[in-house]
C-alpha positions as a Markdown table, in Angstrom:
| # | Residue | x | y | z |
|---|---|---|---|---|
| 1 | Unk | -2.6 | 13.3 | -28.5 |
| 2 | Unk | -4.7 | 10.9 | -27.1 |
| 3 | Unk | -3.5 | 7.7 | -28.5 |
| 4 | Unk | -0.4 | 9.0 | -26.9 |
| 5 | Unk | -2.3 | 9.4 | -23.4 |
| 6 | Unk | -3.9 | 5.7 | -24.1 |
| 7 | Unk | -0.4 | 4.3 | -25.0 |
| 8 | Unk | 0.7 | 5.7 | -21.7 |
| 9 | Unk | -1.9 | 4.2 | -19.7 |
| 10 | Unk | -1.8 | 0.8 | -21.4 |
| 11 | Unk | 2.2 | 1.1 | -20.8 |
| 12 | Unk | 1.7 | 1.8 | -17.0 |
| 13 | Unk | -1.2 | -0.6 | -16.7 |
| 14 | Unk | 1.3 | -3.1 | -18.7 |
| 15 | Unk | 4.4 | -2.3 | -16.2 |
| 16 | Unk | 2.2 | -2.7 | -13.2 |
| 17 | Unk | 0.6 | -6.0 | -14.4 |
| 18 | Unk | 4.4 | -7.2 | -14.8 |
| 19 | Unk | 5.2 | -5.7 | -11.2 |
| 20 | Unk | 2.2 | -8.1 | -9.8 |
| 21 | Unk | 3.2 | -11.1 | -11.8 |
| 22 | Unk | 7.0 | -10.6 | -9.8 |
| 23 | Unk | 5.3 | -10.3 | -7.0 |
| 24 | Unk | 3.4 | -13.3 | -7.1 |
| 25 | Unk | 6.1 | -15.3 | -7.8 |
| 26 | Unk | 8.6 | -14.4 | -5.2 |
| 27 | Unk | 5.7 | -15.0 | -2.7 |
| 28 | Unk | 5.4 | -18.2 | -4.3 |
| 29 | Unk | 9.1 | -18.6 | -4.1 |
| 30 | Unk | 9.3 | -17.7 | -0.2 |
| 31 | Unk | 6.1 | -19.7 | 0.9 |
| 32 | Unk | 7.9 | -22.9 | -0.7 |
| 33 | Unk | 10.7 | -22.6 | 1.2 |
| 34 | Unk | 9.0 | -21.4 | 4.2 |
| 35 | Unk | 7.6 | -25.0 | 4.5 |
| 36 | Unk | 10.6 | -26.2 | 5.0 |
| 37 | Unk | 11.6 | -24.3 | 8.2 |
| 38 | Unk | 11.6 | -24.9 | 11.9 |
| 39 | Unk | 9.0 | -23.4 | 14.4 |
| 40 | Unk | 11.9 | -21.7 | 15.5 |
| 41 | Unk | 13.0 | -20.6 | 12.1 |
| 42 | Unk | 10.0 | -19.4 | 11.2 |
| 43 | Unk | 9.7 | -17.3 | 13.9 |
| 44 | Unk | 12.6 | -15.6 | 13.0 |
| 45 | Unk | 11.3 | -15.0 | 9.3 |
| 46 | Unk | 8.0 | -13.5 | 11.1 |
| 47 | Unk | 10.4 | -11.4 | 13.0 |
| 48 | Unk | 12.3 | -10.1 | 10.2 |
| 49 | Unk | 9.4 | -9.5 | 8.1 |
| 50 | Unk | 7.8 | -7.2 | 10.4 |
| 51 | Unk | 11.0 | -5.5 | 11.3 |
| 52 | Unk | 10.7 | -4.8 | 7.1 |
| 53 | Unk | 7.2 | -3.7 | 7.0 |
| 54 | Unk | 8.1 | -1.2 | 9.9 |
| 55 | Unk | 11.2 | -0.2 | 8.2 |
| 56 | Unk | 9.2 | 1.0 | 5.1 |
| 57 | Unk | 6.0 | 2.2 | 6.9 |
| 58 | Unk | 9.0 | 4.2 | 8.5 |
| 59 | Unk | 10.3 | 5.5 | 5.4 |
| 60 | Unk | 6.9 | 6.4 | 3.8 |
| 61 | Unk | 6.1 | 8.6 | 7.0 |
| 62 | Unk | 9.3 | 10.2 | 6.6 |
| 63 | Unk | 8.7 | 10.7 | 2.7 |
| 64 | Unk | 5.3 | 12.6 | 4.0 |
| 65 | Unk | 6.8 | 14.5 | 6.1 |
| 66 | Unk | 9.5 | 15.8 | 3.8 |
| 67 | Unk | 6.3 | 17.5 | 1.5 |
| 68 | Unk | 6.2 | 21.2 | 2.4 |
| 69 | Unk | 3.5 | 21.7 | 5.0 |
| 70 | Unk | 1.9 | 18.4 | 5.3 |
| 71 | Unk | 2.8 | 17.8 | 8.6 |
| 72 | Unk | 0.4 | 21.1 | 9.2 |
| 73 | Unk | -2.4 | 20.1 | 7.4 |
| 74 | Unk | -2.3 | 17.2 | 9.0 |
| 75 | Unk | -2.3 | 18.6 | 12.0 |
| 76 | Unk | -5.5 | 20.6 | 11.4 |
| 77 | Unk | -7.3 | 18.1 | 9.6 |
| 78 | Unk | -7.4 | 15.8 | 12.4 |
| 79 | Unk | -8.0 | 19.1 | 14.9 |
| 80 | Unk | -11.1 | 20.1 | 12.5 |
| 81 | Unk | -12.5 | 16.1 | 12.5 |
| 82 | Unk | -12.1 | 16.6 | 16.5 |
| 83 | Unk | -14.0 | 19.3 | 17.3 |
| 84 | Unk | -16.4 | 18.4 | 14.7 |
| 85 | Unk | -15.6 | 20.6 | 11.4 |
| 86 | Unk | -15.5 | 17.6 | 9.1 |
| 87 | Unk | -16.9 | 14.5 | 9.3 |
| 88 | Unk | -14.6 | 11.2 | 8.3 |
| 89 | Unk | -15.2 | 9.8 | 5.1 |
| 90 | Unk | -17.0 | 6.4 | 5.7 |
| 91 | Unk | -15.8 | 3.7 | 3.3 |
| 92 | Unk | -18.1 | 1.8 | 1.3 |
| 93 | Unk | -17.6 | -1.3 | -0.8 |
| 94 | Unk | -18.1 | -0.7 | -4.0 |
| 95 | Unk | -20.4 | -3.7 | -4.7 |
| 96 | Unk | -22.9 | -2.2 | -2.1 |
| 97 | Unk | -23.2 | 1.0 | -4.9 |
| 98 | Unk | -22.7 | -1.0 | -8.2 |
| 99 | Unk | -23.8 | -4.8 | -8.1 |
| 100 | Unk | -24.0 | -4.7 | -12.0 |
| 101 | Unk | -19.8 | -4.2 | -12.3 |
């Protein structure tokens, strides 16, 4: 059973290490011809490109919103960190706890 569980993370880990590779190179592939554009042209790529990341940010908050009362819990986890119920997380970079990793 858990060689199956380590085959399964390796095949994730795997898939997502290919995902990041594609990645790479269609940024590589944009950015090239990206210096090849007008001021003008470029501007419309920046204009496009936002209108994208809106798009998705867009369909992630409608994703979210489709989960059976998250919208609720939302709600009243940003009511409790108001009136002082819960106190925010504060982030920390993780070098700060663990310099030897």
């Amino acid at each position: 059973m858990e060689n199956t569980i380590n085959t399964i993370e390796e095949s994730c880990e795997n898939t997502e290490a290919i995902a990041l590779a594609q990645a790479i190179q269609i940024q590589d592939k944009i950015n090239q011809h990206l210096k090849q554009l007008s001021l003008e042209r470029l501007q419309v790529v920046a204009d496009f490109v936002a209108y994208l990341a809106d798009k998705e940010s867009e369909e992630a908050t409608q994703e979210l919103e489709k989960i059976p009362g998250f919208v609720e819990s939302f709600e009243k986890g940003k009511k409790d960190i108001f009136e002082g119920r819960i106190t925010p997380l504060k982030l920390v970079n993780w070098r700060e706890i663990r310099s030897d990793v």
